[in-house]
N, C-alpha and C positions, 0 to 999 in steps of 0.2 A: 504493500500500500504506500501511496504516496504521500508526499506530507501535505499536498494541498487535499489529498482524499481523510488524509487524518483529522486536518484543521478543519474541513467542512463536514465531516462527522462529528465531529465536539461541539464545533457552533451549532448543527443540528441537534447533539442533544442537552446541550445546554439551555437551548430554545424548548423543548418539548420540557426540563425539568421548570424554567419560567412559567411554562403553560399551565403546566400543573400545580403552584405554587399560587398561584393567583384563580386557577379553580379550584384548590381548597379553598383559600379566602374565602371565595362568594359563597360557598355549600355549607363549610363550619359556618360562619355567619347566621346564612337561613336556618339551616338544620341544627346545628351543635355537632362538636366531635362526633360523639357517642350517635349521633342520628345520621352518618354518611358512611357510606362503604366503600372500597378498593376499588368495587365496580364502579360506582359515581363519581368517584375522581375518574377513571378511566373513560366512561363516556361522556363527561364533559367536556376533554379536548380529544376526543374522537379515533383514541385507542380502548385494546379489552384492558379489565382489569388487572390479568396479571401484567401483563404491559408496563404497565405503574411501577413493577418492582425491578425493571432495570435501570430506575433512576432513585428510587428508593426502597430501605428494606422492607416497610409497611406503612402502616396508616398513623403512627404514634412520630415515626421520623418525617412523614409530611407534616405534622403539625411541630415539627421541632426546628426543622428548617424553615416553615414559615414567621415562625416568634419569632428564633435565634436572628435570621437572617435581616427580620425589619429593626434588629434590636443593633444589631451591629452598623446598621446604615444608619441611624438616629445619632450613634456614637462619633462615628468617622466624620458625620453631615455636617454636628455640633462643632468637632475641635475643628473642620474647614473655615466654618464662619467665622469662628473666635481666630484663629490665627490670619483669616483675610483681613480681618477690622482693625483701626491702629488707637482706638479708645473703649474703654469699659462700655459707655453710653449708647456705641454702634454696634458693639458685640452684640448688649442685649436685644435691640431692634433685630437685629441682625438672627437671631436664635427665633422670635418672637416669629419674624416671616416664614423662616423653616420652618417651625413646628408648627404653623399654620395651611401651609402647604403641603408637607406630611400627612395632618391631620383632614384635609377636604381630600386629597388624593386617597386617603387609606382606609373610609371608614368600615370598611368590614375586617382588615384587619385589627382594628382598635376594639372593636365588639368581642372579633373569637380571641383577643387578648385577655379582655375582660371577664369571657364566659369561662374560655379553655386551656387558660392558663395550668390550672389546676389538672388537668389529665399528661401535662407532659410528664417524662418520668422524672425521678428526681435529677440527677445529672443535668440535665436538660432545661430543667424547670431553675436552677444555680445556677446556668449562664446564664439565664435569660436577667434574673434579676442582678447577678455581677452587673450585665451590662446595664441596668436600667440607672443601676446605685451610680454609675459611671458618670450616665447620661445627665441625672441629676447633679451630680457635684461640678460638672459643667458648667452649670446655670448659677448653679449657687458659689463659685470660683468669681463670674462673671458679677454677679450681684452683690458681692464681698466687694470689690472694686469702686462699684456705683455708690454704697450705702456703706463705707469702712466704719461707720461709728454701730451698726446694725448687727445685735448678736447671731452668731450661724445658725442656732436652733429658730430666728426670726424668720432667715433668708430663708431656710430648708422649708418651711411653710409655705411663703410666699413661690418655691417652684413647684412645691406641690399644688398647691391652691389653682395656680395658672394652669398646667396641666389638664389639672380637673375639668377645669372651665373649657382649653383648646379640646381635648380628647371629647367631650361631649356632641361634636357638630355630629358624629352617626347619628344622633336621638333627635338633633333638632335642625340642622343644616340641609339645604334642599340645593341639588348644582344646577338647576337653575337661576338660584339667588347667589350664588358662590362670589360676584367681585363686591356683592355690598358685604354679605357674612365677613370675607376676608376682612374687612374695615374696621368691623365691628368688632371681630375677634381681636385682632391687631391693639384695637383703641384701647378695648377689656383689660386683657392679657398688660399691654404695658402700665396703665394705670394700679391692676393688681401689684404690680412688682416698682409699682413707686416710681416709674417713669411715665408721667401722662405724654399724652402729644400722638399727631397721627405721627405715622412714619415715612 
């Protein structure tokens, strides 16, 4: 085999493992873990069931790569912005738009985060919050900066808090209304964390 027969084998089933990754999303979501099967991953991008297992060992490691995976993009997205920005003030604007774009872009996985966290296995279910503890001290790194007179158990609040409020648009955000929601989120989210102003 050749190496461009190899490279467009990989790109293809790197493509087919994306495919499936984003049709768990939608199915966990609707259905819950526990409510989808091997075959419904499989006929949603239009392979059989067992199909599915030569990209993954089973139905517990699609939903390990899907947490794991959005959790490590959140990570890498986060320390991008903060090292693109050259003051505390633009970091956090700057985190505030990511995690709002994230969050209108994601909401089915923010749901089976919410729901199906708990069926990962443990190993699994440890990176995920590793990474989330990561993500968070991010923000509050960030917000130690803006507020240096403000104690860390304050700041750790305040990125919870925002959080809570951006991860909410599955339950109440329509992408139809997505560029006014984004404003609105935006305005929220920075006034939560003590920086009012659009952005």
């Amino acid at each position: 085999m050749s190496s461009i027969q190899r490279t467009a084998r990989s790109q293809a089933k790197a493509h087919r493992r994306a495919e499936l990754l984003r049709a768990a999303a939608t199915l966990f979501a609707r259905s819950g873990f526990n409510g989808v099967s091997i075959e419904d991953l499989g006929t949603a991008v239009g392979v059989s069931g067992p199909a599915v297992y030569r990209h993954f060992s089973g139905k517990p490691a699609v939903l390990a790569a899907l947490l794991i995976d959005v959790s490590e993009d959140l990570v890498a997205g986060g320390n991008s912005v903060v090292t693109a920005t050259a003051d505390a003030a633009s970091a956090l604007q700057g985190l505030v738009r990511f995690h709002v774009t994230f969050a209108l872009a994601n909401p089915d996985v923010i749901r089976v985060q919410d729901r199906d966290l708990d069926s990962l296995a443990e190993p699994d279910r440890h990176r995920v919050r590793v990474l989330q503890r990561e993500y968070v001290e991010l923000w509050v790194q960030v917000l130690q900066r803006v507020h240096p007179a403000v104690d860390m158990a304050q700041l750790r609040i305040r990125a919870h808090a925002t959080f809570g409020l951006l991860n909410s648009t599955p339950h109440s955000a329509r992408a139809s209304a997505q560029p006014a929601v984004r404003a609105l989120l935006e305005e929220m989210a920075l006034a939560a964390l003590g920086l009012p102003g659009q952005v």
